[in-house]
N, C-alpha and C positions, 0 to 999 in steps of 0.2 A: 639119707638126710636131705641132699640136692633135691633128690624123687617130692621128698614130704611137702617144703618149699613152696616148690612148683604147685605140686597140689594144694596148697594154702592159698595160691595165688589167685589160683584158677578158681576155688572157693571163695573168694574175695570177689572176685570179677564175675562170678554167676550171681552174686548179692547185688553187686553193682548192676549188672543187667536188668534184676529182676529190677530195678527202681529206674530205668531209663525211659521208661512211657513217661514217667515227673520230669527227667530232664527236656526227653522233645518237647514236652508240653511247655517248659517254661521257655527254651529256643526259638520254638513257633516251627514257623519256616521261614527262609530269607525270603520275606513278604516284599513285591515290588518297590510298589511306593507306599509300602506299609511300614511298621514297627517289626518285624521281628529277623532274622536273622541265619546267617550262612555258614561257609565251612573250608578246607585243604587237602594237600598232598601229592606224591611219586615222582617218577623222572624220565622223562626222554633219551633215548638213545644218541643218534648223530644231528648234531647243530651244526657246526663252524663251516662257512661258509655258502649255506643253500637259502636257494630262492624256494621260500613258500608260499602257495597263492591261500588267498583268504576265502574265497568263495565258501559258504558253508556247502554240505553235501545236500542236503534237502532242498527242496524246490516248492515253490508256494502254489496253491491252487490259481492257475489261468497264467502263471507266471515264467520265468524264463529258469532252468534247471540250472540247477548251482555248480554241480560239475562242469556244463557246458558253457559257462561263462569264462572268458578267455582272461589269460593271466595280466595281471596290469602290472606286473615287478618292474620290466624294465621302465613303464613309464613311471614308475613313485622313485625309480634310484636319484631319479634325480632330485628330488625334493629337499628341502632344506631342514638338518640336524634336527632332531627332537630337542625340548628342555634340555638343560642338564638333568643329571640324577640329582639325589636330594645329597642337598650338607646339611650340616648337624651341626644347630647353632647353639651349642652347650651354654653359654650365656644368657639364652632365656629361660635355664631353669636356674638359673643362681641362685633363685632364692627358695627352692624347693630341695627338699635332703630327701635325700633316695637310699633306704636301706640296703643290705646285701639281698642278694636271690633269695637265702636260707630262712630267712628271719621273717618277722611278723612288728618287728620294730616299724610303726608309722611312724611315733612323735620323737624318735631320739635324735632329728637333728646331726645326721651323718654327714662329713664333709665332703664340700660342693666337689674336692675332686673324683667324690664315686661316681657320682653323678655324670659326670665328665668324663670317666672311664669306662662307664657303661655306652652313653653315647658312641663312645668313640668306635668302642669292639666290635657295637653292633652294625656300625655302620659300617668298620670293614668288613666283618662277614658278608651282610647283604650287599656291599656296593660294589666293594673293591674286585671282589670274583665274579660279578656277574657275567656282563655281556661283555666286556673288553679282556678277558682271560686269553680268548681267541681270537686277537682282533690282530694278530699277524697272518691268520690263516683269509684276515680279507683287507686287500689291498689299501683301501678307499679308508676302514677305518685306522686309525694312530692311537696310539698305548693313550688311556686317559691320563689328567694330570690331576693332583691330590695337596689338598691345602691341611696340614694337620695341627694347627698353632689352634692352643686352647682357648682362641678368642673366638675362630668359627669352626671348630669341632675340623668334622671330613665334609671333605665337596668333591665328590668326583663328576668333574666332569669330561661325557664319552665326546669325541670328535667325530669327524666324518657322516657314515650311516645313520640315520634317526632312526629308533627303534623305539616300539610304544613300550611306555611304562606297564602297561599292566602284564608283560610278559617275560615276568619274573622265575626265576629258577621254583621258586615256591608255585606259584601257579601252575606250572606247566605239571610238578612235581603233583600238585592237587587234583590237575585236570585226568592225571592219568589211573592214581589210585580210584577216584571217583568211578571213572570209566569200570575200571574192574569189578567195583563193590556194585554198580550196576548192572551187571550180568552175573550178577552170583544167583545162585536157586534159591536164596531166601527171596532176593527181590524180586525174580521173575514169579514167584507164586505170587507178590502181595500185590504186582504188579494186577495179576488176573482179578484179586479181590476190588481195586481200584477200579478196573474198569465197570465192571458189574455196577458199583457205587457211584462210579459217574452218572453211567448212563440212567442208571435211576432218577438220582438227583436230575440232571437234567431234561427225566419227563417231568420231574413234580415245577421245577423252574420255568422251564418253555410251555406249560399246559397252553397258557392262554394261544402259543402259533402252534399246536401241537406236537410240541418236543422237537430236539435238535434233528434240523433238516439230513441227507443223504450225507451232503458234504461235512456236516460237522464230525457226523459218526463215523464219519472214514478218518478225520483227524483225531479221532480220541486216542489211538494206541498211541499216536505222537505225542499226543500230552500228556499222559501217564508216562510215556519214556524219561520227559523232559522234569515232570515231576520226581520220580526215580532218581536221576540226574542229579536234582535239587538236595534232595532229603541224604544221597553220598556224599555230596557236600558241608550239609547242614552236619554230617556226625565228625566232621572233622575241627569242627571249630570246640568240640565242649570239652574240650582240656585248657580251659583258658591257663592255666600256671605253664602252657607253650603254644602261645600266640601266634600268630599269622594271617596276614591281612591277603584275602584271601578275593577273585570276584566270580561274581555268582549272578545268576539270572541277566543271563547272555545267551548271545541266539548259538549255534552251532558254527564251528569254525575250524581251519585247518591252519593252524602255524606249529614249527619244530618239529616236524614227525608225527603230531598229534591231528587225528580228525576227531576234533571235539563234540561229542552231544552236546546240544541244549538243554541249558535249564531255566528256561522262561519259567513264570508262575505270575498270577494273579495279578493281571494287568501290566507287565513288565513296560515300561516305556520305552521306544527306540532310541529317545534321548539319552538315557542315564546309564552310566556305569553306577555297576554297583558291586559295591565293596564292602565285605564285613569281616568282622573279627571278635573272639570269644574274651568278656573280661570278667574279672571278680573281684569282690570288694577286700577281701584279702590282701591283692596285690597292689604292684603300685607299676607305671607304663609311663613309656614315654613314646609318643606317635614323631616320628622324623619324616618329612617330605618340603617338597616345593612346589608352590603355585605357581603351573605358567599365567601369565600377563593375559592370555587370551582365556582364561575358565573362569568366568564373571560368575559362575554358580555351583557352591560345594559344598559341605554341609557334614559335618559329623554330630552323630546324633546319639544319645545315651540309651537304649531301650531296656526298659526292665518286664517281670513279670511274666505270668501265660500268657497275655496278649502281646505282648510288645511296647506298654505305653510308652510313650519318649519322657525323660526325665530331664535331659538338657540336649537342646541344640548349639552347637557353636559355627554358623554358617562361615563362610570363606571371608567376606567384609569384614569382621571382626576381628580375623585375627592378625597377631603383629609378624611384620615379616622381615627379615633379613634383606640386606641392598639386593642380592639374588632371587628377592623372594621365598627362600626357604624359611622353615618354622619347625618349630620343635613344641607338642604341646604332651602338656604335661597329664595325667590319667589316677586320680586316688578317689579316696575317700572323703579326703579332706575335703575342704573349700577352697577356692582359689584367695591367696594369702597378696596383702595389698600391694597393687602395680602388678600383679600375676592374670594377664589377660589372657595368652592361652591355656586353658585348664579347662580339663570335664573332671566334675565332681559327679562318680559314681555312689550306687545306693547300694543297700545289702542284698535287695534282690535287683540287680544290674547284671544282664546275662552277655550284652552285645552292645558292640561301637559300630551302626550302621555308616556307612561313610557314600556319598552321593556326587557323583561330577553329572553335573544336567548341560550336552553340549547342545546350543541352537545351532550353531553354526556347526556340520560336522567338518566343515573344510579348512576350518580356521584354528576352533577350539580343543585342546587337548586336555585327558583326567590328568589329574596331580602323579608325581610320582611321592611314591610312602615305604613307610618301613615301621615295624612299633619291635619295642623293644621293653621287657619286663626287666624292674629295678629290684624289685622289693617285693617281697611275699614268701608263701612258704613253699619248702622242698616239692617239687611234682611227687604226683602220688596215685596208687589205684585209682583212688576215690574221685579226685581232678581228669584223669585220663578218662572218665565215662561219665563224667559230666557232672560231678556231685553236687557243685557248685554252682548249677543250674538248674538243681529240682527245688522244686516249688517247697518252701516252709522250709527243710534241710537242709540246701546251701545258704539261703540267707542266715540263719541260725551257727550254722558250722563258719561262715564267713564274719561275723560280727564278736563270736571268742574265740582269743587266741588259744586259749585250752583245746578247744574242739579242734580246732583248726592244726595244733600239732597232731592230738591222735589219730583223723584221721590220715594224718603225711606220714605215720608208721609203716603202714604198707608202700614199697616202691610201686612204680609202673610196672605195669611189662615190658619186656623190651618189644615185641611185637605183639599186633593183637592178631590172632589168627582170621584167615578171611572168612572162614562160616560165620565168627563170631561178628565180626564187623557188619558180612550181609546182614545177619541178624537183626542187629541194634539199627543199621539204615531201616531195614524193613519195617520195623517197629517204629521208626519217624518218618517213613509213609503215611501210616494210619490217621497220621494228621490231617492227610490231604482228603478226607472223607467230610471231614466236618469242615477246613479252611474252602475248600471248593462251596461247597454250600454256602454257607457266608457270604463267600465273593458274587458268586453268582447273582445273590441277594438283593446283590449293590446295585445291579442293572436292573431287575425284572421285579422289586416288590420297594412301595411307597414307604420311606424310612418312616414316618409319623405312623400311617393306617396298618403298615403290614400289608395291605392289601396286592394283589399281581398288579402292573400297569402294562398299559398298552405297547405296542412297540414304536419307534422309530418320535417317542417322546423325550426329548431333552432339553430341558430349563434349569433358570438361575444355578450358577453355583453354590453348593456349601460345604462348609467340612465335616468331613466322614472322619469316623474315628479308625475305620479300617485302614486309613491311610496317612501319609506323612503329614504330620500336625500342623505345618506351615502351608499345608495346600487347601485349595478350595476345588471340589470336582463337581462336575456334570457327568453323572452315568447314566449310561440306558442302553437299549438292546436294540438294533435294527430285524426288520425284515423287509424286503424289497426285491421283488421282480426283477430282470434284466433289464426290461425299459420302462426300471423306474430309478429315482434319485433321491436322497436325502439332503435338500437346501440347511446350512446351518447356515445362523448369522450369528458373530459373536464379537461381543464390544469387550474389550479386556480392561477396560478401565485404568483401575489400580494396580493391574496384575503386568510385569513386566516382560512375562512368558508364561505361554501354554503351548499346549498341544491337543491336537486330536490324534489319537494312534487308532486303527480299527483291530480288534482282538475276536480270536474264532466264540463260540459259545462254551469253551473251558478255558477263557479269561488269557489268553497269548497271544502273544501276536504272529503275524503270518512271515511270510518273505518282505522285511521291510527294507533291503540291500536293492532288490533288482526291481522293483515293486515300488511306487509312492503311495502305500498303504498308511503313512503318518503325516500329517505338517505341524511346522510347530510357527511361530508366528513373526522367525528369522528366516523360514523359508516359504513364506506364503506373502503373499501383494496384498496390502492393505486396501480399505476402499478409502474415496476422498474423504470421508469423515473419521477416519483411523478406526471404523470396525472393520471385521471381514466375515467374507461368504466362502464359506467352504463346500464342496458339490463334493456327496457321498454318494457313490453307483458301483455296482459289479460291473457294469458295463461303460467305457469312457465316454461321455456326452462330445458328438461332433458336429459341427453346424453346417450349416450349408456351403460356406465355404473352407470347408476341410479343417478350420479351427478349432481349438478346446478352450478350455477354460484352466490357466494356469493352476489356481486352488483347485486342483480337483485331487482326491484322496480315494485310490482303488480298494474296494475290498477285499480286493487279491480274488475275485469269481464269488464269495462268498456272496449268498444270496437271504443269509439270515448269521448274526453276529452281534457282538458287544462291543462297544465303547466307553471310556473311563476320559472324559477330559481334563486335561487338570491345569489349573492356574497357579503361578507361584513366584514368586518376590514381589509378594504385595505388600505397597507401599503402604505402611500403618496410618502415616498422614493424610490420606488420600480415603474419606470415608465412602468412594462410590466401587463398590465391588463388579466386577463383570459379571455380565450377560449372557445368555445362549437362548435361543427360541430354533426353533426348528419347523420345520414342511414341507411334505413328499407331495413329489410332482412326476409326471412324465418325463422320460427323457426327453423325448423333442421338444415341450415345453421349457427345458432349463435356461433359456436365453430370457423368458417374458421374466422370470423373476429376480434375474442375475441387477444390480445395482447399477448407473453410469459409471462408468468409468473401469470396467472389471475388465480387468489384464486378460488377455486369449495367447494362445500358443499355436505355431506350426507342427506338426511330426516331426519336422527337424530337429524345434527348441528343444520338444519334450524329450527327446532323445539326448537331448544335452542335458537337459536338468535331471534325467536320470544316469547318466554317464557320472555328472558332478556327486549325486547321491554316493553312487556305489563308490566314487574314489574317496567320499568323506568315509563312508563305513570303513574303510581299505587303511583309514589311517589307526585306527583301535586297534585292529592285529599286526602291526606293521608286517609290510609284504616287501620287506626286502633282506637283505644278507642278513642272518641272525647268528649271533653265535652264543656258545654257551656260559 
């Protein structure tokens, strides 16, 4: 009978399979600065008490080798505490009733102390045992302290050591499954399909310079890695009835035992953490975190459908915050119900809460710390556990009646999904990356109106692509350039309160942008006297005669042909004069005749300082010092 069970299961979960190309398709992929979305899991062995350096292991074309870059722990020890973690300020959902887990109940109106209890549990789970479990095993940090009174839920906050929020038990637990479901034999075959697919795709893209240069094609295995990478990720998010904020397209990194692959994709910007997590209009969520005071830019975003369209943005401005800063918002169907400002009101096909910290400053600013916690919805089930709720027509359907929505919660999960079956179902949300690569590629090399190829090293006005985050305005286009040549940008940002230029290979990633200034964004670049700026694009660093550079100067990490995605954003609504970009390739030795008065220069010294400062801002995202578990 156990035997038969089992077998039913397994028959269940081969039906569920067969419909998982509808669920990637409605996921997408955790698209950059796009709409669609990411994934979780596993766990690390020994933590408590070790220095781990961040250096990713990869090294950038012309650039400095990420192993061979020297440890900076002991200079970060000293740096000052992280935020606290997040408290849970159960008093701003007072007026939202949160059903039990089991139920399908939205409108009954359940009292505010469920509410309150879910808060509370979930925030000891997540808080209370994280990073301070271990924190006898290091000296420097002291037991956290816990505020539990039902006026602000939990607040734990850790003392001593700073340790960055994104490097959560969930994460690390994510990073490692991920890793494995990346070298399983379904992915390493689909891996080979992929490249072949590239490389096509990118002779029909690059026709007009004759297909991607030496260099590029020696980074494609990287990027199909990285994609691989992505798409283990992406299959751990579609059980949204067990949540977890999970981040995703990030460069390679070493913290906790873990040497992490990348999973950049499709423009990834150096700026952004990025953060996602699987929701369903079924359920009902509560997202618990804290804004630090220094991350003027944050964004949770509702994406639905095969594309990812955004459905509600709720940026960082917006929402209401606790004396500490912390916030509790609220996640349903509903609408947000009067004096209920933080709420995302999800739709029936709502697959993902894309979540965004955009730092300019990487020395200053920190991502939020989060946690989400499911209130209300129905029993986990098969059908939840491989995504059901994310196929296109059938989860919206199955998620809008509560009938449907019990039958299919008759079947339980499995306790475990076995790994063939996992490479599987990843490899099967690779196949994405056939048609999304093509797209992207799109964005740089073919005129949105005409269709038509354009030329290279063309980059004007911004506008918004629907390929990417609704609230941005981009400038894309593709470089080619000689060693002793340059790409002069001028860009007036107007209305725009931040951009960036990041340089990305010709499968849409970026390069070594840690030991490398292959990005600026417009809090690390010198404005000219009339508040635009010149940015100097070259493989090669422009040096003048008297051994000077040119502060804005953005390496293409040696790349001598590549893409870029500029993007502008918190544009001021009031403010009807959107920004500018024009562009023109010059010699290098010429780069002084067209450089502006007043344009900032550098000694070897500086730059070796403004690349010092780069890598210690990178250094604070994986925190490099004592971790524990």
């Amino acid at each position: 009978m156990g035997s038969a069970k089992h077998l039913g299961r397994l028959g269940a979960a081969a039906f569920t399979v067969g419909m998982c190309l509808g669920a990637g398709t409605a996921l997408g992929v955790a698209q950059a600065d796009t709409g669609s979305g990411s994934d979780r899991e596993s766990a690390p062995s020994s933590r408590a008490g070790s220095v781990h350096s961040t250096r990713p292991s990869g090294s950038g074309v012309g650039g400095r080798s990420g192993s061979a870059a020297r440890s900076r722990a002991s200079a970060r020890a000293a740096a000052p505490s992280a935020a606290p973690a997040a408290a849970r300020l159960a008093s701003a959902v007072s007026q939202r009733a949160a059903g039990p887990p089991d139920g399908i109940d939205r409108g009954a109106g359940t009292r505010l102390q469920s509410t309150m209890v879910w808060t509370m549990v979930g925030a000891a789970r997540n808080e209370v045992g994280r990073r301070n479990t271990a924190a006898a095993a290091v000296a420097t940090t002291s037991e956290p302290t816990m505020t539990t009174s039902f006026a602000n839920a939990v607040a734990v906050q850790p003392v001593g050591q700073a340790v960055s929020p994104l490097g959560t038990p969930e994460q690390t637990a994510a990073e490692k499954m991920a890793m494995q479901t990346a070298r399983s034999l379904p992915m390493l075959a689909m891996k080979g399909v992929l490249r072949i697919a590239w490389r096509i795709i990118g002779a029909i893209q690059y026709s007009t310079v004759g297909g991607p240069d030496k260099a590029n094609l020696a980074a494609l295995g990287g990027a199909v890695d990285e994609w691989a990478m992505a798409s283990a990720f992406q299959l751990m998010i579609l059980n949204s009835n067990q949540p977890t904020i999970i981040t995703q397209v990030a460069p390679p990194h070493q913290w906790y035992g873990l040497d992490v692959t990348g999973s950049r994709i499709l423009y990834d910007n150096p700026d952004t953490i990025y953060r996602f997590v699987g929701v369903n209009y079924a359920s009902e969520y509560v997202i618990t975190g804290q804004l630090p005071e220094n991350d003027p830019q944050a964004s949770f975003s509702v994406l639905t459908g095969t594309t990812g369209t955004t459905a509600a943005v709720l940026n960082a401005d917006q929402l209401e915050l606790g004396p500490d800063r912390t916030f509790v918002i609220t996640v349903s169907g509903s609408p947000a119900q009067p004096g209920e400002q933080n709420h995302l009101q999800i739709t029936p096909d709502t697959t993902l809460i894309a979540i965004r910290d955009t730092l300019a400053d990487w020395n200053t600013e920190d991502p939020m710390t989060l946690a989400i916690h499911r209130t209300a919805g129905p029993r986990n089930s098969l059908f939840s556990q491989f995504g059901g709720f994310a196929i296109p027509f059938i989860g919206p359907l199955v998620a809008k009646s509560p009938l449907l929505t019990r039958l299919v919660s008759v079947i339980p999960p499995l306790p475990a999904v076995p790994p063939i079956v996992r490479g599987s179902y990843a490899a099967l949300l690779m196949l994405r990356g056939i048609g999304q690569e093509s797209v992207y590629i799109k964005v740089a090399t073919t005129d949105p109106v005409t269709g038509e190829r354009v030329p290279p090293n063309v980059f004007t006005d911004p506008q918004s692509n629907a390929s990417f985050l609704s609230t941005q305005l981009q400038s894309a286009g593709y470089f080619q350039l000689a060693d002793d040549q340059a790409l002069v940008l001028t860009i007036n940002p107007n209305n725009a309160d931040y951009f960036s230029v990041p340089v990305t290979n010709d499968w849409t990633i970026t390069n070594n942008y840690w030991d490398e200034q292959t990005s600026l964004n417009n809090a690390q670049a010198v404005s000219n006297p009339d508040g635009s700026y010149t940015i100097v694009v070259s493989p090669t660093e422009p040096v003048f005669g008297d051994g000077t550079s040119v502060w804005n100067w953005v390496s293409t990490g040696g790349l001598n042909q590549g893409t870029m995605a500029i993007r502008f954003q918190a544009i001021d609504p009031d403010n009807p004069t959107n920004p500018t970009v024009s562009s023109q390739v010059v010699a290098l030795g010429d780069v002084s005749s067209v450089l502006p008065a007043g344009t900032v220069y550098v000694t070897p010294a500086e730059r070796a300082v403004q690349i010092a400062t780069r890598q210690e801002g990178f250094d604070r995202r994986f925190a490099p010092y004592p971790q524990t578990a």
